[in-house]
C-alpha positions in Angstrom: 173.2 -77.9 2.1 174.9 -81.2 1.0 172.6 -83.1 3.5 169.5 -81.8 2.4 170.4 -82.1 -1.5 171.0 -86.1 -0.4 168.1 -85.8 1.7 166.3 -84.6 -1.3 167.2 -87.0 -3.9 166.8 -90.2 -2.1 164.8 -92.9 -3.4 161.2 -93.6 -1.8 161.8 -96.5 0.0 164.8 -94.5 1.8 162.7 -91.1 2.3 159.8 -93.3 3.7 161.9 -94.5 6.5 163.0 -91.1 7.2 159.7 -90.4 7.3 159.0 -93.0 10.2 161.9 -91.5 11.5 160.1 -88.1 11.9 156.9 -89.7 13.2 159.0 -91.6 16.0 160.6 -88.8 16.9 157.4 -86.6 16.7 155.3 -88.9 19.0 158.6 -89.1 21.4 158.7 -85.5 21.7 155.0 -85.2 22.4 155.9 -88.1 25.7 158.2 -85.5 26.5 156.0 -82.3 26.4 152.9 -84.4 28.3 155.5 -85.5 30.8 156.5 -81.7 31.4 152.1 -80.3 31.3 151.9 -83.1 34.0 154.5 -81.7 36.1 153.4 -77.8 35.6 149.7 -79.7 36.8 150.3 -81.7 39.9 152.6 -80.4 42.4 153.5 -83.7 43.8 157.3 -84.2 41.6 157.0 -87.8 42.1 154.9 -89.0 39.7 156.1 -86.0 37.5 159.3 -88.0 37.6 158.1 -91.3 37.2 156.4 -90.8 33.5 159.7 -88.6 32.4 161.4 -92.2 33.2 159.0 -93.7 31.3 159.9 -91.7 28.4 163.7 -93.2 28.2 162.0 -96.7 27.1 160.1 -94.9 23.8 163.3 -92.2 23.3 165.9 -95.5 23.3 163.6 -97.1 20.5 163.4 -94.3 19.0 167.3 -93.7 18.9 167.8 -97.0 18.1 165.5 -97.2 14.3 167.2 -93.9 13.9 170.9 -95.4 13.9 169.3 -98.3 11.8 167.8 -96.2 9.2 171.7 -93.9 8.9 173.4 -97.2 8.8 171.1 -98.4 5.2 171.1 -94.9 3.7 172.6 -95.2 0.2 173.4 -91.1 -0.1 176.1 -91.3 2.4 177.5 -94.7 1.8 181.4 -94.5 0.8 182.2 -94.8 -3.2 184.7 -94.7 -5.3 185.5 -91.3 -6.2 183.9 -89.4 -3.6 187.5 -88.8 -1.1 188.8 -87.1 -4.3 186.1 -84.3 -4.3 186.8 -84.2 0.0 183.7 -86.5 0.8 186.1 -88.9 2.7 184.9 -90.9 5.4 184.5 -88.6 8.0 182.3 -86.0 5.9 180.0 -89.1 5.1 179.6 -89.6 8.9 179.1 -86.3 9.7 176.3 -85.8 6.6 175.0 -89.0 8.2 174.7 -87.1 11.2 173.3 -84.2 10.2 170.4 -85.9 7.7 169.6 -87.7 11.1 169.5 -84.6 13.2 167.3 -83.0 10.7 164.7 -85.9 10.5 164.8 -86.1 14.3 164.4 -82.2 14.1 161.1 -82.4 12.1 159.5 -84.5 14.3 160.2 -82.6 17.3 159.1 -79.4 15.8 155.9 -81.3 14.8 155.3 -82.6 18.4 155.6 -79.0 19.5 152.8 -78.0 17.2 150.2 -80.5 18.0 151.2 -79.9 22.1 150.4 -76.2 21.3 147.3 -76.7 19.1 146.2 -79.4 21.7 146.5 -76.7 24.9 144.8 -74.2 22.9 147.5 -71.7 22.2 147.6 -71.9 18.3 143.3 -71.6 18.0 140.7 -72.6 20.2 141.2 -75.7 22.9 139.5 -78.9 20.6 137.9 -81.6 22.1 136.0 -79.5 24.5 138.7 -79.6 26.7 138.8 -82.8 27.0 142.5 -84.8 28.5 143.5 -81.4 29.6 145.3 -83.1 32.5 148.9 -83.9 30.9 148.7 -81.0 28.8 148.4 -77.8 31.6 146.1 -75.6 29.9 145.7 -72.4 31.0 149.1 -72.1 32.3 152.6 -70.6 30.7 154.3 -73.0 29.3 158.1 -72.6 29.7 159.7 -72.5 26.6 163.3 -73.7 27.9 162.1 -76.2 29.3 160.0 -77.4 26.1 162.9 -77.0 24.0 165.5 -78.6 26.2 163.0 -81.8 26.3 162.6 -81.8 22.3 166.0 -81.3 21.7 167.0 -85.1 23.5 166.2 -86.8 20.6 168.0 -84.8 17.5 170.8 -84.9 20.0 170.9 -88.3 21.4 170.2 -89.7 17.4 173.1 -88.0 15.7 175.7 -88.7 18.2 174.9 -92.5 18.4 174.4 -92.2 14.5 178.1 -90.7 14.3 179.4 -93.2 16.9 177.9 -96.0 15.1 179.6 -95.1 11.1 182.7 -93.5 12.6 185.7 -94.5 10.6 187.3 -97.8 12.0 191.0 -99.3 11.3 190.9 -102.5 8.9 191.9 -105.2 11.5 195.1 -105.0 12.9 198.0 -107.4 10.9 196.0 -107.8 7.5 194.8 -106.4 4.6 192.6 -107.4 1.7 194.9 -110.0 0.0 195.2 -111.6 3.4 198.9 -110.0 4.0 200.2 -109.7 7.3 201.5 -106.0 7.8 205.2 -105.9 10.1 207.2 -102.9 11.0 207.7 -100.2 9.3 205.7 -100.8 6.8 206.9 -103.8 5.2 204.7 -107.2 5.1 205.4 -110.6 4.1 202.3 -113.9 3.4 202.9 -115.5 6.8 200.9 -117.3 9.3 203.4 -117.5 12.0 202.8 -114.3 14.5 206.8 -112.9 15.1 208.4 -112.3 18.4 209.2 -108.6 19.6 212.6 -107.8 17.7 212.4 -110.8 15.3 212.3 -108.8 12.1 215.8 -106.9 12.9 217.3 -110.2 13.8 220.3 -110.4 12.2 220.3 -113.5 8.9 216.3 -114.1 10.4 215.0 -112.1 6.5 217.6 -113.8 4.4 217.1 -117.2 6.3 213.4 -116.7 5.2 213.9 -115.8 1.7 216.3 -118.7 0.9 214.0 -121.1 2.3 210.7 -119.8 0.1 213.2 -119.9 -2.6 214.2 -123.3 -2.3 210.6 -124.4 -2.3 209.3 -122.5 -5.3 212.4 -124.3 -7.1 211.4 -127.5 -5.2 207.6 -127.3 -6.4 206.8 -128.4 -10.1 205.0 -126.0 -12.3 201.8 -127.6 -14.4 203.5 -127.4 -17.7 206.9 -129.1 -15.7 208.9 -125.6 -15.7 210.6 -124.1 -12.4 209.4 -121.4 -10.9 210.9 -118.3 -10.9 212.5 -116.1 -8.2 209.1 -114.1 -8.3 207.3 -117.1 -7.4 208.4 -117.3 -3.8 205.9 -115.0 -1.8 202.8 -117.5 -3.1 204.9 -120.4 -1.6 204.0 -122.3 1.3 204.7 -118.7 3.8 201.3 -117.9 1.7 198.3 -119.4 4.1 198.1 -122.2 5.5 195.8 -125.3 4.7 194.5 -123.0 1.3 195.4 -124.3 -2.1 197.2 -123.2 -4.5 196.5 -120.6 -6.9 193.6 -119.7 -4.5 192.8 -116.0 -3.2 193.2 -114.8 0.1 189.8 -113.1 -0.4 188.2 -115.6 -1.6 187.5 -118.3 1.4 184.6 -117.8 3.1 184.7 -115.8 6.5 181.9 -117.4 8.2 181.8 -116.7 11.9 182.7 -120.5 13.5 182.3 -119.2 17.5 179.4 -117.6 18.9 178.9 -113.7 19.9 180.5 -113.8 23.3 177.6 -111.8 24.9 175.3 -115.1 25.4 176.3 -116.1 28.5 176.1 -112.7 30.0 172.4 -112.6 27.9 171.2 -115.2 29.8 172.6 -114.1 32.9 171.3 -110.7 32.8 167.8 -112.4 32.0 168.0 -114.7 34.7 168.8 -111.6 37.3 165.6 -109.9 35.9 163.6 -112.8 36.1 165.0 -113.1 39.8 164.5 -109.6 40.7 160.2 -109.9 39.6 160.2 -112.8 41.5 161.5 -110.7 44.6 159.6 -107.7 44.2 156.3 -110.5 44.3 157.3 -111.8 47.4 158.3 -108.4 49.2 155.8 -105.9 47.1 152.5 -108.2 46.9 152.0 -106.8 43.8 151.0 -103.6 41.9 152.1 -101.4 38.8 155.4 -101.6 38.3 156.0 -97.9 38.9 155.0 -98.5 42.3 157.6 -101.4 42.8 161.2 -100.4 41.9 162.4 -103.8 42.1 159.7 -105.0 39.3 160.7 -102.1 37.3 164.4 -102.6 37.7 163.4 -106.9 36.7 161.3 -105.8 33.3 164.4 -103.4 32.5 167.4 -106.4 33.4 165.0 -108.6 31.6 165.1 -106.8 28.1 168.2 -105.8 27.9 169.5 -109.9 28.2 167.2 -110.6 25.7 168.8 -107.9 23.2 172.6 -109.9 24.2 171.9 -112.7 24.3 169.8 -111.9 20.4 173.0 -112.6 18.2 174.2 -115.9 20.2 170.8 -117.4 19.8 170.5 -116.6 16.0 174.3 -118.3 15.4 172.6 -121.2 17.4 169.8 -121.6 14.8 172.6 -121.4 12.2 174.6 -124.1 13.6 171.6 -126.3 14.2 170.2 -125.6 10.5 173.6 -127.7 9.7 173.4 -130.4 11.4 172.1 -134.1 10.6 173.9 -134.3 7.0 172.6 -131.0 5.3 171.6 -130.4 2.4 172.7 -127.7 0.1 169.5 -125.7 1.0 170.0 -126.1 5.2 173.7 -125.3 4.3 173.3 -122.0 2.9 171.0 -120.8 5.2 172.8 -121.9 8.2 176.0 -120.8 7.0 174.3 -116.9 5.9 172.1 -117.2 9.3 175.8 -117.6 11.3 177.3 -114.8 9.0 174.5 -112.1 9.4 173.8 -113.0 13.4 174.9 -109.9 15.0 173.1 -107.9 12.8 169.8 -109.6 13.3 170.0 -111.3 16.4 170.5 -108.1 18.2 166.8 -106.2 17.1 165.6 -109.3 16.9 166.3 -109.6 21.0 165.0 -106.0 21.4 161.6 -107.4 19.5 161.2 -110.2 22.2 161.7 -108.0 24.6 159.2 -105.5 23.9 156.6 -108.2 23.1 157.0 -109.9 26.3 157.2 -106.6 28.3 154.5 -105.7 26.6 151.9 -109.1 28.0 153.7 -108.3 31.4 151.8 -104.9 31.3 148.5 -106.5 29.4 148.5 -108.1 32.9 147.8 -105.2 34.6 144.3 -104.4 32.3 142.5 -105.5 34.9 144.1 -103.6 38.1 142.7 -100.3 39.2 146.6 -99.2 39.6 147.2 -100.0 36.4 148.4 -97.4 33.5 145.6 -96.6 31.3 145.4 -93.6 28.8 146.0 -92.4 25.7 149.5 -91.7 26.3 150.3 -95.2 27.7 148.7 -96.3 24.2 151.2 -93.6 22.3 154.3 -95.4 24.6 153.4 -99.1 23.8 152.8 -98.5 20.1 155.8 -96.2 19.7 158.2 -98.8 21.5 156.9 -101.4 19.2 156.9 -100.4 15.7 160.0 -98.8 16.1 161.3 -101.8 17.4 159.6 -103.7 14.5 160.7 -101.1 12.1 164.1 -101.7 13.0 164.1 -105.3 12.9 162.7 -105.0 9.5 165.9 -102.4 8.7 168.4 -104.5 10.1 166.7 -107.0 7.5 167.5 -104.9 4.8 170.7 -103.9 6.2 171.6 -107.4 6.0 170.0 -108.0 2.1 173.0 -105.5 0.7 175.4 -106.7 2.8 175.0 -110.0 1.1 174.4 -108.7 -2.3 177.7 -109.6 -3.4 177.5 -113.3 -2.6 174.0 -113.6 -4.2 175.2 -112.3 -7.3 178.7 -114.6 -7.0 175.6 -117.5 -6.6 173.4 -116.6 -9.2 176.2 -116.5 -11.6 177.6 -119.9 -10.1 173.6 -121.5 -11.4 171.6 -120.8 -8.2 168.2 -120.6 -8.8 166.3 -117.5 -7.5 163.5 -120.4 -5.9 166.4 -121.9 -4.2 167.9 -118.3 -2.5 164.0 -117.8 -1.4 163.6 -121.0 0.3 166.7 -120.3 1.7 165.4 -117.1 3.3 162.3 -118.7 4.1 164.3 -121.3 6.2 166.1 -119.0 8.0 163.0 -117.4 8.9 160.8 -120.4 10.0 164.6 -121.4 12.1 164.4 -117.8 14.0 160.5 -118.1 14.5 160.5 -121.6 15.8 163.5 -120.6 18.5 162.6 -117.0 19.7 158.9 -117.3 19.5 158.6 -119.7 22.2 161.3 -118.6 24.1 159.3 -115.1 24.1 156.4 -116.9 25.4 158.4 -118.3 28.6 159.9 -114.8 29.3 156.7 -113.0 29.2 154.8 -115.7 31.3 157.4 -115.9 34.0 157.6 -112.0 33.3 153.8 -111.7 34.0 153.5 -113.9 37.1 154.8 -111.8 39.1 153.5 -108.9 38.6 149.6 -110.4 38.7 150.2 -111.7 41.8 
């Protein structure tokens, strides 16, 4: 009840991307129930088996907005107040859950409908009949079956929803005032990692103390007074190379290294490139269905375009700073490094689809080529979700940063000089991933045409 009262009382831009939620799930269910009427039709399993396969690519995408959407819902964000009524972290996560479930729900109950009204079991068979072939008219539809199908998604959507806000551990050895946690509980400002056994070391605590004593009495005050006793844990044990009278919390925690999963991005890539070329020399050409090895290429190919997503957007963020930046390039580089996981990654998924996507325009003109209206439903399904998630993982990224924008905007930023910003870091991700989506779906293509 507590998810549908949250449900209920969301604002419209949230309830309309549960709404796309329910239509991706709706039009991934009906994949399902066509893949199912084509099996009850033909008795050769083969092909039967070959579009439920197809269905994974649509079902993942869908899956995928679905976790987007849960991770920028405002109803079951953590607040202040909310563990002392029992909505802790885990009952937020499992609300989460559940909202998701129940859009995912919607949508399959709506795919079941149109299947039905479509085979002519609610009224009269419309269309004249017509693209009776994946939907097994005049036959009994097995209701286990059609239920175990539709019930993938609202399955597969909550569990990754739960996996993905599960309640993680601040990192291990600080908290927020930058303080290093020891044993037992106690914690001291230090940036020197101890030895196993070195805080019960016998004189190793007093030898410590004395000598941030010495140097708070050592250190002039501004007004030319010692420092107390109490002054001793902001000594030089603090941080290192950070002034004085500066926050822990208050440098900047910009990324400097790059997401470790480009190198095995563009490996991956390269071994799907490598595997189309293969199945062009061995296969002389075809759909892909009929060619496991170009199936298996298209498959390695997107998924190292999704890792190696968040590399390539740190690399637009490092090169935005180079060449004496300004303060414009600077800000966008340094947010573009900061917020790379969280785009680069749909970003990847978005190059991937689009260049997947040219591969199979290839095959327009091939008699063995997919055709239909359900190959249609797949390859806009695929790619709005995977647009719609790119475009979440936008605004995912907008209130992540909402703090420093206001820190800015009360610092004198101008709100022309935050949208340039965002405008640069746009134009940066454009001019690197557009053409290197061109190359991937050319080299993609080639061997497939063939």
């Amino acid at each position: 009840m507590l998810a549908l009262r949250l449900t209920r009382g969301a604002r419209p831009a949230v309830q309309l991307r549960r709404l796309l939620v329910v239509a991706a799930s709706a039009g991934t269910g009906f994949l399902l129930l066509s893949a199912l009427g084509h099996a009850l039709s033909h008795p050769d399993p083969s092909a039967s088996v070959l579009r439920l396969a197809w269905c994974a690519v649509p079902m993942a995408a869908t899956v995928h907005f679905a976790v987007a959407v849960a991770r920028t819902d405002p109803g079951t964000r953590p607040r202040p107040g909310l563990s002392a009524i029992g909505l802790g972290p885990v009952r937020l996560m499992a609300i989460s859950a559940a909202t998701t479930a129940l859009s995912c729900l919607l949508g399959s109950a709506l795919a079941l409908l149109v299947f039905l009204h479509l085979r002519g079991d609610l009224t009269g068979t419309p269309f004249d009949g017509a693209a009776t072939d994946f939907l097994a008219a005049g036959r009994p539809l097995p209701l286990p079956a059609a239920l175990t199908l539709l019930s993938l998604v609202p399955l597969s959507a909550s569990a990754a929803a739960a996996v993905a806000l599960r309640p993680r551990e601040p990192a291990a050895g600080a908290d927020r005032a930058g303080r290093a946690y020891r044993r037992f509980g106690a914690y001291r400002r230090t940036a020197v990692r101890e030895s196993f056994g070195a805080y019960g070391r016998f004189g190793k605590q007093l030898g410590a103390a004395a000598r941030g004593r010495r140097t708070a009495e050592a250190a002039p005050e501004p007004d030319g007074t010692a420092d107390g006793p109490d002054s001793a844990a902001d000594g030089p044990d603090s941080s290192a190379g950070t002034p004085a009278g500066t926050p822990a919390d208050a440098r900047p925690a910009v990324p400097l290294t790059p997401p470790s999963g480009l190198p095995w991005g563009v490996t991956v890539l390269a071994v799907g490139l490598a595997a189309e070329a293969f199945a062009s020399r061995t296969g002389g050409g075809g759909a892909p269905g009929e060619q496991p090895s170009a199936l298996l290429g298209l498959v390695l190919t997107a998924v190292g375009l999704a890792l190696a997503g968040p590399g390539l957007a740190h690399l637009c963020g490092r090169l935005l700073q180079t060449a004496r930046p300004g303060a414009l390039r600077l800000l966008a580089g340094r947010v573009l490094m900061t917020e790379a996981t969280r785009i680069g990654r749909p970003l990847g998924v978005v190059c991937a689809v689009l260049s997947a996507a040219y591969a199979m325009a290839s095959l327009r003109d091939r008699e063995d080529a997919f055709d239909g209206p359900l190959a249609v439903l797949g390859v806009l399904l695929v790619a709005g979700c995977t647009t719609a998630t790119l475009l979440t993982a936008a605004v995912e990224a907008k209130q992540a940063r909402a703090e420093t924008t206001a820190a800015l905007r009360r610092l004198g930023a101008a709100t022309g000089t935050l949208r340039r910003a965002a405008v640069l870091r746009a134009g940066a991700l454009l001019a690197l991933f557009g053409p290197l989506t061109l190359v991937v779906a050319e080299l993609s293509a080639w061997p497939l045409s063939r």
